[in-house]
N, C-alpha and C positions, 0 to 999 in steps of 0.2 A: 504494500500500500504506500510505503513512504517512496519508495522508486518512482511510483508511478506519478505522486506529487509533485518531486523535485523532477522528475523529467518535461510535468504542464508547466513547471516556474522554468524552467531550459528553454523550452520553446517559447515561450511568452517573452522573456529577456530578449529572445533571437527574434521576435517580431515585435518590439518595441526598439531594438537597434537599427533593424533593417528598416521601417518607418520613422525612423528621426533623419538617418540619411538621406532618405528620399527625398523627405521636406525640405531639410538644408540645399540640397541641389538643386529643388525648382526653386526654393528662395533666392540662392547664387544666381542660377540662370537670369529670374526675372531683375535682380539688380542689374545684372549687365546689359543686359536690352536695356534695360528705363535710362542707362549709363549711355550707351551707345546712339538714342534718340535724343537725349537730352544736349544740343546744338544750341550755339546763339542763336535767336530770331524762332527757337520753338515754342510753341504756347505751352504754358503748363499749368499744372492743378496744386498747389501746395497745402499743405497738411490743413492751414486755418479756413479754407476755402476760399480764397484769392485766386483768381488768375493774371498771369503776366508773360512777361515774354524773356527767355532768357538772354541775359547780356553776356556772362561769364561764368563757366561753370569746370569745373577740375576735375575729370571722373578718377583721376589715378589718386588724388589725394581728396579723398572727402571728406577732412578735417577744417580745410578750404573752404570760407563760404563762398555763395551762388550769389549773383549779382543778378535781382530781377527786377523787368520793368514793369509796373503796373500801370502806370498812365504814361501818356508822355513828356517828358522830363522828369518822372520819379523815379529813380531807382533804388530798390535796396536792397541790403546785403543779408541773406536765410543762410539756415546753416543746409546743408548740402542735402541732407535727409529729411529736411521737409518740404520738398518737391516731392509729393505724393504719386503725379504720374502725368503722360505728357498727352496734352490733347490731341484728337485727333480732329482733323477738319470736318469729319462729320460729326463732331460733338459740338462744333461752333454757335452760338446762339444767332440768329437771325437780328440783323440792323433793324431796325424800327423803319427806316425808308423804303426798304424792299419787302417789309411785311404789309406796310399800307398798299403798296403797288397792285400784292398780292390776293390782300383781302380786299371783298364788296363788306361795307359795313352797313347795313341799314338803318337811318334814325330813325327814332319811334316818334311821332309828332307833340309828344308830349314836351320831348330833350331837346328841342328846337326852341331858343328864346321866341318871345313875340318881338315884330318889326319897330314896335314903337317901345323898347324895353327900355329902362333908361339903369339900371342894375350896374352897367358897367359889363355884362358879358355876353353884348351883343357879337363882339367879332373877337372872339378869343386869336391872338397870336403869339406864334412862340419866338420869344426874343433869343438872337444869338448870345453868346458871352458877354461879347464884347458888350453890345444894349445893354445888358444885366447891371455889370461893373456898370456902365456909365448913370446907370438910372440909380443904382446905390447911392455912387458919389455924389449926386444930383441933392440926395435924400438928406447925406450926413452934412451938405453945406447948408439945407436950409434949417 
């Protein structure tokens, strides 16, 4: 009876060895791919859920931080391993200009101001940046 125990703890050891391997190996594997995609100018997904584009990154040393862009002219510097994984172009989100192109949106006649509205939202438009700033500054001199 006791052979027979110690030989179920044998084999169970031997398949808990041979399944930690396994792991570690597609784990290695997929670092090196996520290493090997991970280029300047790739979009990627970082651990806090940011996306950015990578400016500099050191797959041999990744004690290195990654130098990401999130907007443009912001860059900063993550530590190497929270780069979670790298977009791919069919994960991209759709611009707002080519979604409207795309959709028919139909108003309800309800969500349409009346012509003689005096509310202030008769002709909603959307001011560029620049408009924006200028119309603050406009605010904080009077």
């Amino acid at each position: 009876m006791e052979i027979i125990l110690f030989g179920l703890l044998a084999v169970m050891l031997v398949f808990m060895f041979m399944n930690t391997r396994k792991r570690q190996k597609q784990m290695k594997e997929q670092q090196e791919e996520k290493a090997a995609k991970t280029i300047p100018g790739a979009k990627v997904l970082l651990q806090g859920g940011l996306y950015g584009t990578v400016v500099s990154y050191d797959a041999v040393d990744l004690d290195k931080p990654a130098q990401i862009e999130l907007a443009p002219g912001v860059v900063i510097e993550v530590h190497s391993q929270a780069i979670l994984r790298v977009v791919d172009p069919t994960e991209e989100t759709v611009d707002s200009d080519d979604a409207a192109e795309d959709e028919v949106v139909e108003e309800h006649p309800d969500t349409v101001p009346a012509k003689d509205a005096t509310d202030g939202i008769e002709a909603i438009q959307v001011e560029t940046p620049e408009e924006t700033k200028a119309r603050l500054e406009r605010n904080d001199e009077n």
